[in-house]
C-alpha positions in Angstrom: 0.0 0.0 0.0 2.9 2.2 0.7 5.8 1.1 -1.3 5.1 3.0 -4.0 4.7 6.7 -1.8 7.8 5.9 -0.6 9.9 4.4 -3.0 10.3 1.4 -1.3 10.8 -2.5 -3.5 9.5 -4.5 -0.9 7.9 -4.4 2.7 11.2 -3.4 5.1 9.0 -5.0 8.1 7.5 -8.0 7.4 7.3 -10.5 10.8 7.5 -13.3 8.8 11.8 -14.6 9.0 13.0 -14.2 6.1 16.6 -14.8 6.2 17.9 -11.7 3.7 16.5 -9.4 6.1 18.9 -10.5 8.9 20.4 -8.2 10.9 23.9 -9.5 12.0 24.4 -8.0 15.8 27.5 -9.5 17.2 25.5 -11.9 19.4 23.3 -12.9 16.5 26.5 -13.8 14.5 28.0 -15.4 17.1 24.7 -17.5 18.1 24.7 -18.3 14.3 28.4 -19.4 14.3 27.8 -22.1 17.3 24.8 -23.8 16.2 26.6 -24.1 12.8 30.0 -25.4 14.2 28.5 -27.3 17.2 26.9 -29.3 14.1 29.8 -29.6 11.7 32.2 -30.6 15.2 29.6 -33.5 15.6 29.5 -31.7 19.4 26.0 -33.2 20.3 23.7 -31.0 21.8 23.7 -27.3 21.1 21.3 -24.9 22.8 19.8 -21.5 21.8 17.5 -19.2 23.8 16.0 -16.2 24.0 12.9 -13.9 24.7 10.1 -14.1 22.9 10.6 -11.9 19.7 14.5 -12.2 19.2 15.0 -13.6 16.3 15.8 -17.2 17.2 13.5 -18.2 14.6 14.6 -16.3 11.8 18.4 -17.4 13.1 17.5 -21.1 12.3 15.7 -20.0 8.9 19.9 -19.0 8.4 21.3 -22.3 9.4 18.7 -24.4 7.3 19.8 -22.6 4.0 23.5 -23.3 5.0 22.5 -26.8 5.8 20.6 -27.7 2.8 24.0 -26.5 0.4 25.7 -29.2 2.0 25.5 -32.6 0.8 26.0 -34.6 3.7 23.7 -33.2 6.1 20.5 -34.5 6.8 18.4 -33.0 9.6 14.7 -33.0 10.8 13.2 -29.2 12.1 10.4 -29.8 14.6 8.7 -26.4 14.6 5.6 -27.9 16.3 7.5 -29.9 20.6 3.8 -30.6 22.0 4.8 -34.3 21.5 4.8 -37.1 23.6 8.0 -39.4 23.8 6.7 -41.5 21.5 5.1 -38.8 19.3 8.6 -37.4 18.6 10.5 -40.8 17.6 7.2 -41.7 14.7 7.9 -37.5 13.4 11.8 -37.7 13.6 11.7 -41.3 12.0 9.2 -40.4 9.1 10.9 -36.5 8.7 14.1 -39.1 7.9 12.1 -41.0 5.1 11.9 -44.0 7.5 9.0 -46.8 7.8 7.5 -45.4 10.9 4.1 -46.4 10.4 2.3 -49.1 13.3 5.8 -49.7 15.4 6.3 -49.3 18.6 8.6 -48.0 20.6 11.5 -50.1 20.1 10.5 -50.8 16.6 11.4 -47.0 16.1 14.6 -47.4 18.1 16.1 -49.8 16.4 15.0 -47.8 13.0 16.5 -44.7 14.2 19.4 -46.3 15.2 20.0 -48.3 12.1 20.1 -44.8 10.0 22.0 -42.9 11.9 24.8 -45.7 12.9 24.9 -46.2 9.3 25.1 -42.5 8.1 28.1 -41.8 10.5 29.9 -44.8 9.9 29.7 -43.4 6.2 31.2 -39.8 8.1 27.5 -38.3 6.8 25.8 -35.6 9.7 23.0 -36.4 10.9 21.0 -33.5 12.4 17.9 -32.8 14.8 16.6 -29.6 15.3 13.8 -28.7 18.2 12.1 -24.9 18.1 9.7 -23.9 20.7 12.1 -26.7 22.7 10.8 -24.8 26.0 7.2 -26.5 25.4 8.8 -30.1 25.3 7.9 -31.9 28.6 10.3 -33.5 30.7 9.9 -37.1 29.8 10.2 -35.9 25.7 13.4 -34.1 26.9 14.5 -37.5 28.6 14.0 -39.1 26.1 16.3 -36.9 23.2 18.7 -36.8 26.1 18.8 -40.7 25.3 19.3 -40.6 21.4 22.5 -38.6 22.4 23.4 -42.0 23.7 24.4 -42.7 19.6 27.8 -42.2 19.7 31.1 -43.6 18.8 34.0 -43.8 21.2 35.4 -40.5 19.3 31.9 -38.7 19.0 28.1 -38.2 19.1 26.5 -39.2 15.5 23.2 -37.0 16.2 23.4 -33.9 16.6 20.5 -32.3 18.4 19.9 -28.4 19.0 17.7 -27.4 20.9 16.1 -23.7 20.1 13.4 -21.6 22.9 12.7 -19.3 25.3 14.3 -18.5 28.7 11.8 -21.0 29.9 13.9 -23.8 28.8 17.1 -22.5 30.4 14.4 -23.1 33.3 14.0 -26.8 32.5 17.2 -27.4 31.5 18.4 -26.3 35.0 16.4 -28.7 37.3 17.4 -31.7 38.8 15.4 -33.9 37.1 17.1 -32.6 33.7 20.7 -32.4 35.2 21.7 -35.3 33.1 20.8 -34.0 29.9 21.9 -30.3 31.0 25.9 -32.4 31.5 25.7 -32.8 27.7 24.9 -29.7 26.3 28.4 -28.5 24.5 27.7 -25.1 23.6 25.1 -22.3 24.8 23.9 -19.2 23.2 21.2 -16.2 24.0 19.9 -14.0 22.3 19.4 -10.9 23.9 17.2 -7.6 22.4 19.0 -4.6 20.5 20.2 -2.1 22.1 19.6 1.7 21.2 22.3 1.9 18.3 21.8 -1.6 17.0 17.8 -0.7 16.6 18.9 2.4 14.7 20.9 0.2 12.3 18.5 -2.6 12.4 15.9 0.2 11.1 17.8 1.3 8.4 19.4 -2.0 7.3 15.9 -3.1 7.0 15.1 0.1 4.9 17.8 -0.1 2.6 16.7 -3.6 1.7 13.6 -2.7 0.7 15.1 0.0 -1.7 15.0 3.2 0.7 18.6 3.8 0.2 19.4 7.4 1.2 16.4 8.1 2.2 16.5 5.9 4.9 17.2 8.2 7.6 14.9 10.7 6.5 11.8 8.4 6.6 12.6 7.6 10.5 14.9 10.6 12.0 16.7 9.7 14.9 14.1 11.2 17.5 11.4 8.3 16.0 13.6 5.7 16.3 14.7 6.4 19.9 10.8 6.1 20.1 10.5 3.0 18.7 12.9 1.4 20.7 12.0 3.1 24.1 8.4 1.4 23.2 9.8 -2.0 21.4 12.5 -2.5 24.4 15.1 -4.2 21.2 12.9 -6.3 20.4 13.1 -7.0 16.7 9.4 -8.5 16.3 8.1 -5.3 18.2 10.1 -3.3 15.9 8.6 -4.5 12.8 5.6 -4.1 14.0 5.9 -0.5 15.4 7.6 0.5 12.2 5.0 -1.0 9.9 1.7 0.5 11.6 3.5 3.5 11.8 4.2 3.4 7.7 0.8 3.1 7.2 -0.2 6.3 9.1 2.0 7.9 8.0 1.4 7.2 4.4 -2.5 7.8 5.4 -1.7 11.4 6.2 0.5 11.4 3.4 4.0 12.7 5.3 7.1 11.9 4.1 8.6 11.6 7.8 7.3 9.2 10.4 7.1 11.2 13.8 7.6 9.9 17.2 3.5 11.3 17.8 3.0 8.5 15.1 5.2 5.7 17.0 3.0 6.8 20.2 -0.5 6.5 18.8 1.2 3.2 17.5 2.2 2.0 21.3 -0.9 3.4 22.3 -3.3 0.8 20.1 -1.7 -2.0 21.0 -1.3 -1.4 24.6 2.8 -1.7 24.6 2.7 0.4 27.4 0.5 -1.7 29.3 3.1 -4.4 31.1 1.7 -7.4 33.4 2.8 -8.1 36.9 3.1 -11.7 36.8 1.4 -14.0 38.6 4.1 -14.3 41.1 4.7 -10.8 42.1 1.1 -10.2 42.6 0.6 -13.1 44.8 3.3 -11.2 46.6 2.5 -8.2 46.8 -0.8 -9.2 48.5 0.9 -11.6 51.1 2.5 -7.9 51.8 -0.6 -6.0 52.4 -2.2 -8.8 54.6 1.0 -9.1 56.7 1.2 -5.3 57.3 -2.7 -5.3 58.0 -2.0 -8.5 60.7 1.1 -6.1 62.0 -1.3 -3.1 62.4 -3.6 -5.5 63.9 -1.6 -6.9 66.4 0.0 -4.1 67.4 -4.0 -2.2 68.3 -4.5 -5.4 70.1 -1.0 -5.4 72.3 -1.6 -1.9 73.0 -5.1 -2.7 73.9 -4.0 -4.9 76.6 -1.8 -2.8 78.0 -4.4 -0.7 79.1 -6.6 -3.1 80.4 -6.2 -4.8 84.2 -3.8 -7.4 84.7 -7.3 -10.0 85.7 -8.3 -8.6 82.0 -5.2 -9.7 80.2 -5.9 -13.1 78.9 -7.8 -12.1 76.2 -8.0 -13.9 72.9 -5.9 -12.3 69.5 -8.2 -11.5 67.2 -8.6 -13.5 63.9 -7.8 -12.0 60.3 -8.6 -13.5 57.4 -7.7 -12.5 54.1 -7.1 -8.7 55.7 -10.7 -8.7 57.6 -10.8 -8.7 61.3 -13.1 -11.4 62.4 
C-alpha cells in the first residue's frame, strides 16, 4: 500500500523470518556461528534461547539454508515440541524417510538407530533440530537426552539443537534434567537490541527494501529512539511499530514518520501496558495482609496494655484475608 509513496521495493518490516532481512548483531552472529560449528564438530547438543521476539526463529531459517547446500547433512526441524515421547520418535523417524508407520517403541529405536549408525559410519551428519524446545515436557526431553546415547567412542553421531525461550534455560536447569543439562556443549542467548543496533537494524531493513538514502529521513533519529523506548530491542516489536507506523503515516500522506505517530502506535496495541506476573502479585498481597495483621496486632498489644492485669488473657483477634473477624 505504501511502497510505492515511498519508494520502497518491498515491505522493510515484514514479521515473517526471512533470512535476507537479517540483521547481524555481534550476538546474532555469534549464536549463528555455534549452532553451525557445534553441528559440523559433531559436538552433540547445542542450545539456543531467547525472549520471545529475538530472532531465534529467523536465526534457524539462516542455518537451514546453509544446511541444505551441504551434501552430507541430513536434519529434521520440529517447529511444532507438543509431542509425547513416542510422538517425537514416529515425526523424527518419518521427517528421515523412515517406515514409521504401526511400530512401537523399540520398533522406532532400532530404526533410528539403524540410520544414523549407518550415516556416520559413512562420516554423513545427521541432524535434529527442536524450536519452541521450552514446550517439550520433561519425559520428551529425557528421552532426546537418550538418542545422544548414539555415539562412537570419538563422537556423538546426532546432533541435536535445541532452540526456545528462557523458559527452557528453566527446565534445562532442574534436577530432574541435570543429566541432559551435562551434555549440552555449547550455549547461546539471544538478547534484544540495544539503542544503536535498533537504529541500524531500522535502516538496514530500509535499505533492503530500496529506501537507500532516504532511509534516515523516513525515520529521524528522535522516531527511532521512540521505537525502541516502546519495542524494548525487540526486533518483532520493531517491525511491528515500524509497519503500523508506515501506514499512518502514508495515510496522512507525510514523508517523515514522527515519534506522535510511534505513540499512537504504542498506544493501540497497549505496549505500554506491562503485566505483573502471577508471582509478584501473589506477593505483593501476602505484603498487604501481613502489614494489616502487623497493624492488627499491634492495636490489640496496645489494647491490653491498658486493660487490668485479671483482663489480660484475652484472645488475639482473627484475620482472614485482611478482615478482622
Amino acid at each position: 500500500m505504501y511502497k510505492a509513496f515511498y519508494n520502497l521495493m518491498s515491505n522493510p518490516f515484514d514479521i515473517t523470518p526471512d533470512p535476507s532481512f537479517l540483521f547481524p548483531t555481534t550476538r546474532h552472529k555469534e549464536a549463528l556461528a555455534a549452532l553451525y560449528y557445534g553441528i559440523r564438530r559433531h559436538k552433540g547438543i547445542v542450545v539456543l534461547t531467547g525472549e520471545v521476539g529475538t530472532g531465534k526463529t529467523l536465526l534457524l531459517r539462516c542455518l537451514l539454508q546453509l544446511l541444505k547446500k551441504s551434501n552430507d547433512i541430513a536434519y529434521v526441524y520440529l517447529f511444532n515440541s507438543r509431542l509425547s515421547p513416542i510422538e517425537l520418535l514416529h515425526y523424527i523417524a518419518s521427517d528421515f524417510g523412515l517406515s514409521a508407520s504401526g511400530k512401537n517403541k523399540s520398533e522406532l529405536l532400532i530404526e533410528l538407530s539403524n540410520y544414523v549408525v549407518s550415516r556416520g559410519l559413512n562420516q554423513l551428519t545427521t541432524v535434529l533440530i527442536v524450536d519452541e524446545a521450552h514446550d517439550l515436557s520433561t519425559d520428551t526431553l529425557e528421552e532426546i537426552r537418550l538418542l545422544t546415547n548414539l555415539e562412537t567412542t570419538q563422537e556423538k553421531i546426532l546432533q541435536i539443537l535445541l532452540v526456545g525461550q528462557p523458559e527452557l534455560d528453566r527446565k534445562l536447569d532442574s534436577v530432574g534434567l541435570r543429566q541432559l543439562k551435562q551434555r549440552i556443549a555449547l550455549r547461546s542467548t539471544l538478547e534484544p537490541l540495544d539503542a544503536n543496533e535498533t537504529k541500524g537494524y531500522i535502516e538496514a531493513r530500509l535499505h533492503l527494501a530500496g529506501a537507500n538514502s532516504s532511509a534516515s529521513a523516513l525515520f529521524p533519529g528522535q522516531t527511532i529512539a521512540a521505537v525502541h523506548r516502546h519495542s524494548r530491542g525487540i526486533p518483532r516489536l520493531i517491525n511491528t511499530i515500524c509497519e503500523n507506523a508506515l501506514i499512518i503515516a502514508y495515510t496522512k500522506q507525510v514523508r517523515e514518520v514522527t515519534p506522535d505517530i510511534v505513540e499512537e502506535v504504542a498506544e493501540d496495541f497497549r505496549l505500554d501496558v506491562v503485566r505483573v506476573p502471577e508471582v509478584e502479585r501473589v506477593n505483593s498481597l501476602d505484603e498487604i495482609e501481613a502489614q494489616q495483621a502487623a497493624r492488627i496486632l499491634l492495636d490489640w498489644y496496645a489494647s491490653l496494655q491498658k486493660r487490668p492485669a485479671h483482663d489480660a488473657d484475652v484472645r488475639a483477634p482473627v484475620t482472614v484475608l485482611g478482615r478482622q473477624a
